[in-house]
C-alpha positions as CSV (number, residue, x, y, z in Angstrom):
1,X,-52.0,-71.4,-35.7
2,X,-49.6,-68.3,-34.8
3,X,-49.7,-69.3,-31.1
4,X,-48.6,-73.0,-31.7
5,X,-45.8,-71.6,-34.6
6,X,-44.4,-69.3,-31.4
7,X,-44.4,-72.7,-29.0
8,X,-43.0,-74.4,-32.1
9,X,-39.6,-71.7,-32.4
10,X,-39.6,-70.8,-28.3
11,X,-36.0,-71.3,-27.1
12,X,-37.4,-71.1,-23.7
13,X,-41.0,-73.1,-24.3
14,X,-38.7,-75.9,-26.0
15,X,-36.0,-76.0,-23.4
16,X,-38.5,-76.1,-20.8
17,X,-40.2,-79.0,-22.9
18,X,-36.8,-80.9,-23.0
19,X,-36.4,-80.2,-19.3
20,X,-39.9,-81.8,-18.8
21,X,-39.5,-84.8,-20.9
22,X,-36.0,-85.5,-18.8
23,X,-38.0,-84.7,-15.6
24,X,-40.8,-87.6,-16.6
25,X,-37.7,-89.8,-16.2
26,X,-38.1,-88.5,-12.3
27,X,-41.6,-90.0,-12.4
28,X,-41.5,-93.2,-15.1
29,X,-37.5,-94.6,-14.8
30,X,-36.8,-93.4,-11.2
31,X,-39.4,-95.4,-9.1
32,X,-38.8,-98.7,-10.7
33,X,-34.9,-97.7,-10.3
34,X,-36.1,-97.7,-6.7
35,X,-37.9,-100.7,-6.9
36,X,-36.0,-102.8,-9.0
37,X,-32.5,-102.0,-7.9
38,X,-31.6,-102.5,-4.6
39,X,-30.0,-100.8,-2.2
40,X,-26.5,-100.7,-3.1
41,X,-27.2,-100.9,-6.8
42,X,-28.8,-97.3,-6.1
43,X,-25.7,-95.9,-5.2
44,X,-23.9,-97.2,-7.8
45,X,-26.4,-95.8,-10.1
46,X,-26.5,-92.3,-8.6
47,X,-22.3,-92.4,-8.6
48,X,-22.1,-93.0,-12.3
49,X,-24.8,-90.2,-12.5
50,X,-22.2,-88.2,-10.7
51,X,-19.3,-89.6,-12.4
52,X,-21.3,-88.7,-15.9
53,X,-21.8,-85.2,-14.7
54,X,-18.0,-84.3,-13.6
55,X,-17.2,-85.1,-17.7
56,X,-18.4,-81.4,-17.4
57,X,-15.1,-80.3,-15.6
58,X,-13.1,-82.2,-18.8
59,X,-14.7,-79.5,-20.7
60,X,-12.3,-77.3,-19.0
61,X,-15.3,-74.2,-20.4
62,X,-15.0,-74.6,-23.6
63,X,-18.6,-75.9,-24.5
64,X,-20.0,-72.4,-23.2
65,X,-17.2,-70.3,-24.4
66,X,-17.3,-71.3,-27.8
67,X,-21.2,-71.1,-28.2
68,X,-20.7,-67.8,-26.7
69,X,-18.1,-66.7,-29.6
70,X,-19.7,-68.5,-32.4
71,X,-22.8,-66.2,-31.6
72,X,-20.3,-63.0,-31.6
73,X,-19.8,-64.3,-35.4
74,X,-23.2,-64.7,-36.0
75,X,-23.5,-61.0,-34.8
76,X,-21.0,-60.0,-37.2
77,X,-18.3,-60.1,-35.3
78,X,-14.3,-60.7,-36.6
79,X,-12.0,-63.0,-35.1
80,X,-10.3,-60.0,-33.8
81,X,-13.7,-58.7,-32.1
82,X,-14.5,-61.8,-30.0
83,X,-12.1,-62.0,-27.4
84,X,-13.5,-58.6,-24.9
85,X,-16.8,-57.2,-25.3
86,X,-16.7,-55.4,-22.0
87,X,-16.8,-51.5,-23.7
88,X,-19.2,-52.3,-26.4
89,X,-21.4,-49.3,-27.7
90,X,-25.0,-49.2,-27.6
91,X,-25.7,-49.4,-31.8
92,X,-27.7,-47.6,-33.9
93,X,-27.6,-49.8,-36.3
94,X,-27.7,-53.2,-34.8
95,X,-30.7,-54.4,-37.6
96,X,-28.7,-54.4,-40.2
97,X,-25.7,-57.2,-38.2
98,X,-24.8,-60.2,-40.6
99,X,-23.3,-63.0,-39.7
100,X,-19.7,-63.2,-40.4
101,X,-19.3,-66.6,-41.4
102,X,-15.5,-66.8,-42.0
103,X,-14.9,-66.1,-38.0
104,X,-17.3,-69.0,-36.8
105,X,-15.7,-71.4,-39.9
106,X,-12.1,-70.7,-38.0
107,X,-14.1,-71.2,-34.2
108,X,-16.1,-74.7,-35.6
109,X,-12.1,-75.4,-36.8
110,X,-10.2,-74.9,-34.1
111,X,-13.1,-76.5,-31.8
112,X,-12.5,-79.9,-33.3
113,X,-9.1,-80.2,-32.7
114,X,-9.6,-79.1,-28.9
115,X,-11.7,-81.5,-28.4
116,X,-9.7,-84.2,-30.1
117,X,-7.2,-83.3,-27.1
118,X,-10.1,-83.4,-24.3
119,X,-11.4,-86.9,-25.1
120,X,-8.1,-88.6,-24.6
121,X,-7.7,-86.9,-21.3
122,X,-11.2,-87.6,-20.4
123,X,-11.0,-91.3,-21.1
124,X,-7.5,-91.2,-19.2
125,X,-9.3,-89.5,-15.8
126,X,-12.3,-91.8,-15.8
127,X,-10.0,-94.8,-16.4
128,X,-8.1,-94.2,-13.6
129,X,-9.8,-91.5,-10.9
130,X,-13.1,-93.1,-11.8
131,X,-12.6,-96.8,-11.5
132,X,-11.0,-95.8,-7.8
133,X,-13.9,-93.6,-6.8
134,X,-16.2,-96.7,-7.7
135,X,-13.9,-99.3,-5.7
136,X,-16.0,-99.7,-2.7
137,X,-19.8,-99.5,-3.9
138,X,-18.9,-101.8,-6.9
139,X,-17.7,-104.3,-4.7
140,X,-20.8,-103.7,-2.5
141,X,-22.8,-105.1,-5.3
142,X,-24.3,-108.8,-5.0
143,X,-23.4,-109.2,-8.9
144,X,-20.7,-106.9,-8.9
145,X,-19.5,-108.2,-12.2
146,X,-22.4,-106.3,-13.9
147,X,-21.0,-103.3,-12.4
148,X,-18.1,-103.2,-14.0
149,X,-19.4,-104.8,-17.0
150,X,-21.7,-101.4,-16.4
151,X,-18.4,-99.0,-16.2
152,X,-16.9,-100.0,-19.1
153,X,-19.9,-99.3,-21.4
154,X,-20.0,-95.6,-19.3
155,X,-16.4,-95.0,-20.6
156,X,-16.7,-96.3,-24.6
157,X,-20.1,-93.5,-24.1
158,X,-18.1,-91.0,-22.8
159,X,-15.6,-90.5,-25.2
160,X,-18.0,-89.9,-28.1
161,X,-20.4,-87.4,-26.0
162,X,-17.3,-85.5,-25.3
163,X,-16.5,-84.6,-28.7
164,X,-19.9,-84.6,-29.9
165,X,-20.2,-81.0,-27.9
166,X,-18.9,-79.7,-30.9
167,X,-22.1,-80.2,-32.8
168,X,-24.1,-79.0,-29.6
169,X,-22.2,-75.5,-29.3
170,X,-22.8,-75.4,-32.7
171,X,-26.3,-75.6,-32.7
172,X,-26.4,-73.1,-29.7
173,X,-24.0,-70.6,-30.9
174,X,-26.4,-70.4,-34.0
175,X,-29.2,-69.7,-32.0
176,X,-31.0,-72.9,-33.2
177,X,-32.1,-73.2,-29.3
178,X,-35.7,-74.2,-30.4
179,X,-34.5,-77.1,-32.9
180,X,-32.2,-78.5,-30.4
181,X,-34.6,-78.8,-27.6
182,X,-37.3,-80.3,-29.7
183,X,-35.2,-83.0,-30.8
184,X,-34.1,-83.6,-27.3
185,X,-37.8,-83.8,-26.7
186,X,-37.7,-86.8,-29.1
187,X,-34.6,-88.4,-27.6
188,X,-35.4,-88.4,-24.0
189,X,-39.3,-89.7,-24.9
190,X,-37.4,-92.8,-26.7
191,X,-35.0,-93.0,-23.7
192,X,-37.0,-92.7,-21.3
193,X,-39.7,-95.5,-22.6
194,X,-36.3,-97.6,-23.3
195,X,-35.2,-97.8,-19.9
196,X,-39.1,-98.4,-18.7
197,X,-39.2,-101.7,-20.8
198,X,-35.2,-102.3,-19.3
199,X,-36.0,-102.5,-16.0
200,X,-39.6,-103.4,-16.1
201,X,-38.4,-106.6,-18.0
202,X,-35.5,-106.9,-15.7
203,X,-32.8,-105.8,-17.1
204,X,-31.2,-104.3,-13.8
205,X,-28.3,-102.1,-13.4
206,X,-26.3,-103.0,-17.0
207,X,-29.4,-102.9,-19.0
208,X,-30.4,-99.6,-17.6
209,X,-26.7,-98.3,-18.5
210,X,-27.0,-99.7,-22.1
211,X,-29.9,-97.8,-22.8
212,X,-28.8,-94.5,-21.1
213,X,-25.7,-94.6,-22.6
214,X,-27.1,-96.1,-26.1
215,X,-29.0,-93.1,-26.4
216,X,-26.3,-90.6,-25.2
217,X,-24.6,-92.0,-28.7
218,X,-27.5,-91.9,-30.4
219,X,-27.8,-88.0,-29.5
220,X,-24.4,-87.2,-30.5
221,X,-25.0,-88.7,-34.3
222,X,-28.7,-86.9,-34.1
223,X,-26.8,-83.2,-33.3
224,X,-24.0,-83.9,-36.1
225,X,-27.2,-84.3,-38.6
226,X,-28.8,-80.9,-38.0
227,X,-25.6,-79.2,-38.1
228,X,-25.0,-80.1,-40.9
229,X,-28.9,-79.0,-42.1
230,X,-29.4,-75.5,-40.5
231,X,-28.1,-72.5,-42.2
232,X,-28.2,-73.5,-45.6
233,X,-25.4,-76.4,-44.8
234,X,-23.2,-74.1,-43.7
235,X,-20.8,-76.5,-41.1
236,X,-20.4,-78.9,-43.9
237,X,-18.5,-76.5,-45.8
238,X,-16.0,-75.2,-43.2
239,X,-12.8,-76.2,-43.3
240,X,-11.0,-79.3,-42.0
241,X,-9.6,-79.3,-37.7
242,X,-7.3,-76.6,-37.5
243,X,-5.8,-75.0,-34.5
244,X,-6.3,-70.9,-35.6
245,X,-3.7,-69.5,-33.3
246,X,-5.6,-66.2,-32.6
247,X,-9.4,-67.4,-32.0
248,X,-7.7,-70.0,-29.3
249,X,-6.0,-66.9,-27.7
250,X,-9.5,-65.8,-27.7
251,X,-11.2,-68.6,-26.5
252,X,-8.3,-70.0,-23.8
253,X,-9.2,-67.2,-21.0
254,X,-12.4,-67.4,-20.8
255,X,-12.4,-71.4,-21.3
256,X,-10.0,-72.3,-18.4
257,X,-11.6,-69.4,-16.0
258,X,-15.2,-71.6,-16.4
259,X,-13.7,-74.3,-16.2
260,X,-12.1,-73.9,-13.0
261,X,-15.1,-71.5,-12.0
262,X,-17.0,-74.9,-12.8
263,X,-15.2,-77.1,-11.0
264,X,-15.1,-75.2,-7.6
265,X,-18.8,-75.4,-7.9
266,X,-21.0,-78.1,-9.4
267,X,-17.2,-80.3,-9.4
268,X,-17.0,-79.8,-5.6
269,X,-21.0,-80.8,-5.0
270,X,-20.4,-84.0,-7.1
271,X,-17.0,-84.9,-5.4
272,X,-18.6,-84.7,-2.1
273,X,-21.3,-87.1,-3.1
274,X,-18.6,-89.1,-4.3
275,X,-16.6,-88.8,-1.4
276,X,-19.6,-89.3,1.3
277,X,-20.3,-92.4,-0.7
278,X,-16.7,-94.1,0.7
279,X,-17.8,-93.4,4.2
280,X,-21.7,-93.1,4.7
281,X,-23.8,-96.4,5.4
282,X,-25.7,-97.4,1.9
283,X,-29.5,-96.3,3.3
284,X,-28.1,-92.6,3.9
285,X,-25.7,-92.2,1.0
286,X,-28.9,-93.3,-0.9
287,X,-31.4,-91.0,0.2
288,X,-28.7,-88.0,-0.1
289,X,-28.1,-89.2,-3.6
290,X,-31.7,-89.4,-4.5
291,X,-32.6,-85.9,-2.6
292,X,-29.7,-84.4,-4.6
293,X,-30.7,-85.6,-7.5
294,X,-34.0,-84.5,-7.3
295,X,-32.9,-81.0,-6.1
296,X,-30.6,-80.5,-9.3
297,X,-33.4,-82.1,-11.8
298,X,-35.2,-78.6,-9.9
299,X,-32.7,-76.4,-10.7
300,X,-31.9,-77.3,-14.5
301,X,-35.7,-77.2,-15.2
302,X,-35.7,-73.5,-13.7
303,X,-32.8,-72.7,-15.9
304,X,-34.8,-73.0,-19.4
305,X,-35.9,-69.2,-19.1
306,X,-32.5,-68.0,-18.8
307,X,-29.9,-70.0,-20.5
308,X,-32.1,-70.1,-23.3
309,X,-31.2,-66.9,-23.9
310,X,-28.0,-66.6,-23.7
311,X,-27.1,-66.7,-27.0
312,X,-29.2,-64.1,-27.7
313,X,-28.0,-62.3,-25.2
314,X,-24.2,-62.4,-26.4
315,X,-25.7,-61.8,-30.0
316,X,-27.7,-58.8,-28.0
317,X,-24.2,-57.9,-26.8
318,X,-22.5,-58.1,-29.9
319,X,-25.1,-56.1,-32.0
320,X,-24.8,-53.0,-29.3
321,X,-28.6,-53.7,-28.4
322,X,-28.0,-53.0,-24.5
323,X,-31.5,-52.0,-23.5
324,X,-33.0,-54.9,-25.2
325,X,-30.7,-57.7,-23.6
326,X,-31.4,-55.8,-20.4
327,X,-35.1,-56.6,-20.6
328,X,-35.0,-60.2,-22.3
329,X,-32.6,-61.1,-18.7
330,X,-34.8,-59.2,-16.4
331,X,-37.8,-61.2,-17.9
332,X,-35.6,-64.6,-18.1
333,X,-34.6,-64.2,-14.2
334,X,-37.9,-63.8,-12.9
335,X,-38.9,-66.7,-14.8
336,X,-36.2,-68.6,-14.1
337,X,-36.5,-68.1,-10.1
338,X,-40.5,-68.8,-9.7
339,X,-39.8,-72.1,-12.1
340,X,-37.2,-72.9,-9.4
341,X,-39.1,-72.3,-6.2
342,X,-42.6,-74.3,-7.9
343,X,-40.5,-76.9,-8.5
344,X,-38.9,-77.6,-4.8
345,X,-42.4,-77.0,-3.1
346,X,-44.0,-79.4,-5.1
347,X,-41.1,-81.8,-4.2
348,X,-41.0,-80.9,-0.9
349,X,-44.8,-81.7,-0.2
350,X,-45.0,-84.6,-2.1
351,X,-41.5,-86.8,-2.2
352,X,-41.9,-88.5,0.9
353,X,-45.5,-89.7,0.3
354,X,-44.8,-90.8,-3.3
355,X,-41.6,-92.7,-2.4
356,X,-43.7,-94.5,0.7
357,X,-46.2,-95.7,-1.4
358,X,-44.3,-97.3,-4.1
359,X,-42.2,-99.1,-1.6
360,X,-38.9,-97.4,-2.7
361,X,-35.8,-99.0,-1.6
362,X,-34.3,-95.5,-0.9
363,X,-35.6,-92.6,1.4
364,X,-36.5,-88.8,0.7
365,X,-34.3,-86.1,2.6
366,X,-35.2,-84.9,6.1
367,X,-37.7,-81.3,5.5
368,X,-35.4,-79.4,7.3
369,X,-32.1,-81.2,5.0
370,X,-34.7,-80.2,1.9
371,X,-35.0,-77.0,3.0
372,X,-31.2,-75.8,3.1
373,X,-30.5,-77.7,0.3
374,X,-33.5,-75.2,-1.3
375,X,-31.7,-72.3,0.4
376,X,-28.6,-72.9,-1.3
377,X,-29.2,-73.6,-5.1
378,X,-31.6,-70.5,-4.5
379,X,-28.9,-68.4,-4.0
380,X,-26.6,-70.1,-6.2
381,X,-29.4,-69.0,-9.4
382,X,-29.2,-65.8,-8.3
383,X,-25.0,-66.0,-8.1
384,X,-25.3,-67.9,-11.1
385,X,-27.8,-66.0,-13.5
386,X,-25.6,-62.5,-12.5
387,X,-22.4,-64.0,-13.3
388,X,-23.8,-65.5,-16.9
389,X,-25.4,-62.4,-17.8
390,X,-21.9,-60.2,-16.8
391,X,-20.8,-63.0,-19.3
392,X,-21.8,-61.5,-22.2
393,X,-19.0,-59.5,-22.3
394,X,-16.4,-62.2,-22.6
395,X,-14.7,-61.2,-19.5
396,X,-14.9,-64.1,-17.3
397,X,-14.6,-64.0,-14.0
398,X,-15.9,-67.1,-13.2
399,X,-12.5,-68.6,-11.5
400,X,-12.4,-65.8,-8.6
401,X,-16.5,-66.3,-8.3
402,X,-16.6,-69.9,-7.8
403,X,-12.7,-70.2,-6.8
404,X,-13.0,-68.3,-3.3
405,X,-16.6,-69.8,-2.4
406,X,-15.2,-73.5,-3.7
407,X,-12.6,-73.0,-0.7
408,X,-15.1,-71.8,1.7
409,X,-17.8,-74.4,1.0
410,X,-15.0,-77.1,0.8
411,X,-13.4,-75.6,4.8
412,X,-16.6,-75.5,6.2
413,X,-18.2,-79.0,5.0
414,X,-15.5,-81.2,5.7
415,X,-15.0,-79.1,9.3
416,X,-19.3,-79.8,10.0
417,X,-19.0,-83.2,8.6
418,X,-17.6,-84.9,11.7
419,X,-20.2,-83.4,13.8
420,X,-23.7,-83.0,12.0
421,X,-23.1,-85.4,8.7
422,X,-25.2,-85.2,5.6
423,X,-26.1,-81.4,7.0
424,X,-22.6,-80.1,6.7
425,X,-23.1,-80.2,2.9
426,X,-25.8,-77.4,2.3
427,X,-24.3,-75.4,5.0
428,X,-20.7,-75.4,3.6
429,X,-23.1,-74.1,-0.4
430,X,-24.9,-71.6,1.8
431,X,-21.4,-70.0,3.3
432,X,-20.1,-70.2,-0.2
433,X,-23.1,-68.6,-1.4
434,X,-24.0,-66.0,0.5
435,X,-20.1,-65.8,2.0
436,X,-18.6,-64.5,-1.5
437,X,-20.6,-66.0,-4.6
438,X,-23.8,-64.2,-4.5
439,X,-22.5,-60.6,-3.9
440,X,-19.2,-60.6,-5.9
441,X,-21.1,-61.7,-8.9
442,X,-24.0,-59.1,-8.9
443,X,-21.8,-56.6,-8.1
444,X,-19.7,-57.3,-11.5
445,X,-23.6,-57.4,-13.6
446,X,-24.9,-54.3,-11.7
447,X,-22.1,-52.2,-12.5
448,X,-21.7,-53.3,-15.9
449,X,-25.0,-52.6,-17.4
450,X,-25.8,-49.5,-15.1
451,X,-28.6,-51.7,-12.4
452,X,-29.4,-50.8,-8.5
453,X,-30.0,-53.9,-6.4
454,X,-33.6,-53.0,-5.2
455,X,-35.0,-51.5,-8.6
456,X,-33.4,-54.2,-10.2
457,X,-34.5,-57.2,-7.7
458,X,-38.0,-56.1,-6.3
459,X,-40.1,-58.0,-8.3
460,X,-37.4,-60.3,-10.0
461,X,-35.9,-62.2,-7.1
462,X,-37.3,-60.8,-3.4
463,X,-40.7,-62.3,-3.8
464,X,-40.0,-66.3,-4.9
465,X,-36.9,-65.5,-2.1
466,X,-39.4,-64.6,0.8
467,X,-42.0,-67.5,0.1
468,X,-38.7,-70.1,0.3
469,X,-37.9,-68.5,3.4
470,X,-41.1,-69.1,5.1
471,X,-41.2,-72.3,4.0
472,X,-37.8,-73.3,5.3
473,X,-39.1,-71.3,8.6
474,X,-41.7,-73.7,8.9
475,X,-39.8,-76.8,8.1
476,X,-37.3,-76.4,10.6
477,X,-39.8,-75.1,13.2
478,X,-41.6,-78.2,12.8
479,X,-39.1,-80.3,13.0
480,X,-38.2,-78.5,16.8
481,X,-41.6,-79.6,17.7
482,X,-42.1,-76.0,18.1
483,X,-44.9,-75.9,15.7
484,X,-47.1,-78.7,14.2
């Protein structure tokens, strides 16, 4: 009974769970996607993935910086505490923290009318930047009324997932990690079996969007419920949108420097989908799409054991409890990183197969294309999980991070591009990575909390890093005939 009451209030063990049920969507929804669909339906499917997944760059940061603060408050810190934590004290008496409810009622305050503001530029972007990016492989489409009809139903979504973050960092910031996930368990089940029946009863592309999106809504009502149950009530009590003057000088630095940090990473990876979708044929803008997709379902379900965490790690922070939220992150990376490489290996070895046998209208990535686009989301969790962790302290550097390895992945795809296609993408990531990302960013954790790179790495990343190499040695050996 003990042993299922710890699954039941895991942060990690329910992430991972909600990770999972999303990932049966990879094994359920995406083969009949591939069956159902056809070719140039596929792409249009994967670009309003992508489109979906850019709302993140909207954000501008302020989903993560304002779970971050709210969990400063709930480590009893004041509005005038939250905005540096960089030369916090390790505590003696970090037990006996309270929550300071008055600072997270001015952060849940001024977060509403921020994101008031962000939905009416998102809906402004989309309307225009989106319905130009979709141009081309709408008008692809045999029916390509329905994908349009399709769009529209993306953008009414969009705007009420936007502001419905302000429930989610909510429900983060107060630590209620476990509670989230489980109900995200719940909701991407009921998706998931939605979209089955969808497509199984041929609904095609705008029935498939109705119920994605449907449930997106659905979500956004679900999180406004439970914050408004945990903690005694407490969100329903705070006060009315308010922009507090000093908790948005707070929040602003950090916000816009993830933000950009944000989109001169993931925003660049999405806009070259988007942008090798204008000039690829439909069979190889496909299979990228699919093998990218696959690769990032990989590397969310590896981060469960870390981002779980990390409001207890900025609560950690907060408190002055430095040697414990150096041991929950050692334990969370090494977690996270063997998660990760599992994952790809047991995509890698079985895609191709699987896809061949159900007759999928799309193909799986060349090994060797698999294998560098392993290489580079390996080494951008270990750029990534640094940078988070150094995060803690409210000092973001996240702009200069993902800024200067933006520009190099962006110089040295679009320079490959030309000469060895699809390829040029996980090169440009690896230069990025290993250029400037990787390095910069663990310097900025190592130093902060007093950690050597070799007592520090040893057994947390070198061991997953040297099985993914030999497997990528093999893969492109093989594919040089040099090795069978």
């Amino acid at each position: 009974m003990k042993l299922l009451q710890k699954i039941w209030s895991s942060p990690t063990l329910m992430t991972w769970g909600s990770f999972a049920t999303n990932s049966l969507s990879l094994v359920v929804v995406l083969p009949l996607i591939l069956i159902k669909l056809n070719t140039e339906e596929i792409v249009v499917w994967y670009l309003f993935s992508t489109i979906i997944g850019l709302q993140i760059l909207v954000d501008l940061g302020f989903s993560l910086t304002f779970s971050r603060v709210i969990a400063y408050g709930m480590g009893g810190a004041s509005s005038t505490d939250i905005k540096d934590f960089r030369e916090v004290s390790q505590k003696k008496d970090f037990q006996n923290c309270q929550p300071n409810w008055n600072t997270v009622n001015q952060i849940c305050s001024t977060m509403g009318v921020i994101y008031d503001r962000l939905t009416i530029i998102l809906i402004s972007l989309l309307g225009v930047f989106g319905t130009l990016a979709l141009l081309r492989p709408i008008s692809l489409m045999p029916n390509y009324q329905w994908g349009w009809a399709s769009w529209a139903v993306i953008l009414l979504a969009s705007a009420v997932t936007l502001k419905g973050n302000i429930y989610n960092s909510y429900l983060q910031g107060v630590n209620e990690i476990a509670l989230l996930r489980r109900w995200d368990i719940i909701t991407s089940l009921a998706s998931i079996i939605t979209s089955f029946l969808v497509l199984g009863m041929g609904g095609g592309l705008l029935g498939l969007v109705l119920s994605n999106q449907g449930w997106m809504i659905l979500k956004i009502w679900r999180d406004r419920c439970l914050a408004r149950t945990v903690y005694e009530a407490k969100f329903q009590t705070f006060a009315a949108k308010k922009l507090n003057p000093e908790i948005f000088a707070a929040v602003w630095p950090s916000a816009w420097r993830s933000g950009l940090g944000v989109f001169m990473s993931y925003g660049l990876i999405q806009l070259s989908s988007v942008l090798y979708a204008q000039i690829g044929s439909i069979g190889q803008v496909a299979s990228y799409l699919l093998s990218l997709r696959l690769i990032q379902a990989v590397s969310q379900f590896s981060n469960a054991p870390f981002y779980s965490k990390l409001p207890l790690l900025a609560k950690l922070r907060a408190e002055g409890n430095i040697n414990q939220q150096i041991l929950l992150a050692k334990r969370a990376m090494t977690l996270g990183y063997w998660t990760y490489l599992i994952g790809f290996l047991i995509l890698g070895i079985l895609s191709k197969p699987l896809l061949q046998l159900i007759g999928s209208n799309a193909n799986f990535a060349e090994p060797q294309l698999w294998s560098l686009m392993g290489l580079s989301l390996f080494a951008e969790r270990y750029g990534a999980m640094h940078i988070q962790l150094y995060s803690t302290t409210n000092h973001i550097v996240w702009h200069i991070v993902n800024g200067v390895s933006g520009v190099i992945y962006a110089i040295v795809s679009l320079s490959l591009l030309p000469k060895i296609g699809v390829y040029a993408f996980p090169v440009g990531l690896l230069a990025g990575y290993l250029g400037f990302y990787c390095w910069y960013s663990a310097r900025y954790s190592y130093k902060a909390f007093g950690l050597k790179f070799w007592s520090f790495e040893k057994s947390v990343m070198i061991p997953p890093l040297f099985i993914l190499l030999c497997y990528t040695a093999y893969s492109l050996l093989n594919s040089l005939g040099l090795i069978t």
